[in-house]
Each structure stands twice: as C-alpha cells, then as structure tokens.
C-alpha positions in Angstrom: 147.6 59.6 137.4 146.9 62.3 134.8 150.0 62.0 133.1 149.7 58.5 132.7 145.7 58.6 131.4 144.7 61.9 129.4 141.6 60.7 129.0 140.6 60.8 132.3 140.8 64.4 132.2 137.5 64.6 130.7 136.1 63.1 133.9 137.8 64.8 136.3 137.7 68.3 134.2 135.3 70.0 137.1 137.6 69.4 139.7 140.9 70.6 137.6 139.7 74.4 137.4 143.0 76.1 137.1 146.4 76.0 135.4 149.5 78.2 135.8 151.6 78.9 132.6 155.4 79.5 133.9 156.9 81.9 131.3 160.1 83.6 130.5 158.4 86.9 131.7 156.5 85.3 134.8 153.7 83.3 135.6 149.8 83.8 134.2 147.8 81.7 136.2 144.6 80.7 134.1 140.6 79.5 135.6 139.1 77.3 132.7 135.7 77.2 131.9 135.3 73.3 132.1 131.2 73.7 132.3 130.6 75.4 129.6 133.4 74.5 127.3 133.8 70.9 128.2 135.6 69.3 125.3 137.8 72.5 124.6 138.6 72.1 128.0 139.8 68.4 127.6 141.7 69.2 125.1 143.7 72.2 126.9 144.1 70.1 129.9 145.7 67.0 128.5 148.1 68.9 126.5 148.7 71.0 129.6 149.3 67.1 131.2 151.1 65.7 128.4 154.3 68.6 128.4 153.1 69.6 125.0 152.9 73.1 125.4 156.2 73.3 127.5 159.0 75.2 125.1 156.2 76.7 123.3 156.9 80.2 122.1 155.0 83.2 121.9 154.6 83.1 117.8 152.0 86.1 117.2 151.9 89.4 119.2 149.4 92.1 118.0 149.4 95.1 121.1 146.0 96.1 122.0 144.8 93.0 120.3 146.1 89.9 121.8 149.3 87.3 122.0 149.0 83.9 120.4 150.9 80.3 121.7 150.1 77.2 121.7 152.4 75.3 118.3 155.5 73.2 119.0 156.5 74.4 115.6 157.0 77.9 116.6 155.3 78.9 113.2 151.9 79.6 114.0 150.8 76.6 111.7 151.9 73.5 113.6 150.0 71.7 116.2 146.9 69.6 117.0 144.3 68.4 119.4 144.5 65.5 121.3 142.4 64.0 118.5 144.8 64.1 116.1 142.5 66.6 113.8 140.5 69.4 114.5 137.5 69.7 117.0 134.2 71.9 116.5 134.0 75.4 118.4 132.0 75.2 121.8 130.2 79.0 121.5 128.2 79.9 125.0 126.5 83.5 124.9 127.8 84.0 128.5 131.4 84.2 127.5 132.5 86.8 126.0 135.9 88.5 124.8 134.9 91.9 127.2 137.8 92.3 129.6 141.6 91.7 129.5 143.0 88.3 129.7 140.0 86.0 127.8 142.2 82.8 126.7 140.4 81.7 123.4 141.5 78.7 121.1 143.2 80.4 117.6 141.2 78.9 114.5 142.0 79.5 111.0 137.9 79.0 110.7 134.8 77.0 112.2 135.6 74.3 114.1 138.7 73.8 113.6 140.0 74.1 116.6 143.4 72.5 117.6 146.3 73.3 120.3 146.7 77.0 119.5 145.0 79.4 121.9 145.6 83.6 122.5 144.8 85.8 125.3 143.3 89.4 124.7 144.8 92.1 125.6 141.8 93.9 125.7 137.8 93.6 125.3 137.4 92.2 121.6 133.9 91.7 121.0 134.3 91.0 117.0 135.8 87.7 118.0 132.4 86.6 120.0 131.1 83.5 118.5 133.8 83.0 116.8 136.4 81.8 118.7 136.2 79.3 121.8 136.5 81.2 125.1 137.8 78.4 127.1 139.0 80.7 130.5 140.3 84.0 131.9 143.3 84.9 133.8 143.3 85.6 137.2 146.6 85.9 138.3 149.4 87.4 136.7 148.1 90.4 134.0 151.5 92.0 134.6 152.8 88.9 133.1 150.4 89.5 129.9 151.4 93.2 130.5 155.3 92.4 129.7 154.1 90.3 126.5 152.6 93.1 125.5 155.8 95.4 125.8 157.7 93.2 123.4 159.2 94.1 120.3 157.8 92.6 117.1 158.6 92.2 113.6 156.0 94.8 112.1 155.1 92.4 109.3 154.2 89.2 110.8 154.3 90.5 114.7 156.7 87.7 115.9 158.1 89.0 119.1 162.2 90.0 117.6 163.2 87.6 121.4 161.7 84.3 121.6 159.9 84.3 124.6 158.4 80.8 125.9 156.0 79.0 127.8 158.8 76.7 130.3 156.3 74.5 131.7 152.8 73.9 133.2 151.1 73.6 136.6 147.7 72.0 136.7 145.9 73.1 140.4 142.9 71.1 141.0 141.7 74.3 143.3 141.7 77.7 141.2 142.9 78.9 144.4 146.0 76.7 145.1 148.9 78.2 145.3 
C-alpha cells in the first residue's frame, strides 16, 4: 500500500518510526523524528518507499565531521523532494547535532531542502538551526564507523570506492527486526 500511494505516508508517518539503510558496509538502522519534523519526514519516507535512494552512493565523506547520500546523480548536486522543488527547513530546539549518528537533510541554504541528507560523525553543534534533524541511528554505528574508515579524494572527499545505499527497509515498529 505505501508503494502504490506516497502520499499516504504523511498520514501514517507516526506509525512508520524506523527505517533500515542496507549498505555495501552493513546495515544503519535509522528512528525518524515524524513529530517534530513532519513534512521532512514525508519526504524521507516516500523516497525511502519509492526505491529512490536505492543505488545511491556515498558522494561526500568528511571524518570527524559527517558522510553525505542521498542524489541518484552521485554528484552531490542532483536530486529532489517528492515535491518536485525544494521544501522549507523544520528547526525544533529539542534536536540537536550533540551525539554521533544525527541524520540531517544536506541544504545548499534555507529551505531548500531536497533528497540529500548526512549523518554526523560526531556532536556538530554549528549545524543547529541550520540544518533539518530529521532522526538518529540506533542500530548499526559500526556501519557509520566503516564509512568513516574510507579513503577519500583529499580535495572533494569522495570516498576513492563507491560505496552505496543497495536498498531500504521501512519498519512500522522502531523495534522490528
């Protein structure tokens, strides 16, 4: 049923708390914050639904700071919402970029949010209010600890091996298996 209607996500967002990214390096499994980042939410879930972010590679890979995913281009400038344009940022001052593993939609400025997201590899507080904190992993860090490990370009901190996203599990339970 999700497949088929996207749109229904946005109504049954409460109930579809997790999601599990299956990677070339293992799974990170992923709570989402549907209450306080509804349409953010929407968004990440229906792509999640829709394949899109299956054979997405790992474009952007700064150690200490955070990994970036999230454009079928590969490129770091392709993608979009399920809008078709960019949506505004959904800022909450109870989520914050303190601990390892925040997932946050990538912007290029306010509001314009699109299908790019990262996760931190550690606190980042200079990216509060700045970019939307949409969830936190809670399952697989040694996952995010192998991205981390990877070898980059030093200029543009492409990992040198594509690594990918292979496909998406949606869990209506954060604690399904």
């Amino acid at each position: 049923i999700l497949q088929s209607n996207p749109s229904s996500l946005y109504y049954f967002c409460s109930f579809l708390q997790a999601v599990t990214f299956h990677t070339d390096l293992g799974d990170l499994k992923i709570e989402l914050f549907c209450e306080r980042t509804p349409k953010a939410c929407e968004n990440f879930l229906a792509l999640c639904a829709s394949g899109f972010y299956n054979g997405c590679v790992f474009h952007r890979n700064i150690k200490g700071f955070m990994v970036q995913t999230g454009d079928p281009t590969g490129t770091g400038k392709g993608g979009t919402s399920i809008w078709g344009r960019k949506f505004e940022d959904e800022f909450s001052e109870h989520l914050k970029h303190n601990v390892r593993g925040v997932v946050s939609m990538a912007n290029s400025g306010p509001n314009t949010n699109g299908s790019q997201f990262f996760f931190t590899y550690a606190k980042q507080p200079h990216l509060d209010m700045k970019y939307t904190i949409f969830g936190k992993i809670i399952d697989g860090l040694e996952t995010l600890d192998e991205l981390e490990k990877l070898p980059v370009n030093e200029k543009t901190f492409r990992p040198i091996t594509d690594t990918r996203i292979k496909d998406v599990t949606i869990h209506a339970n954060p604690f399904a298996g």
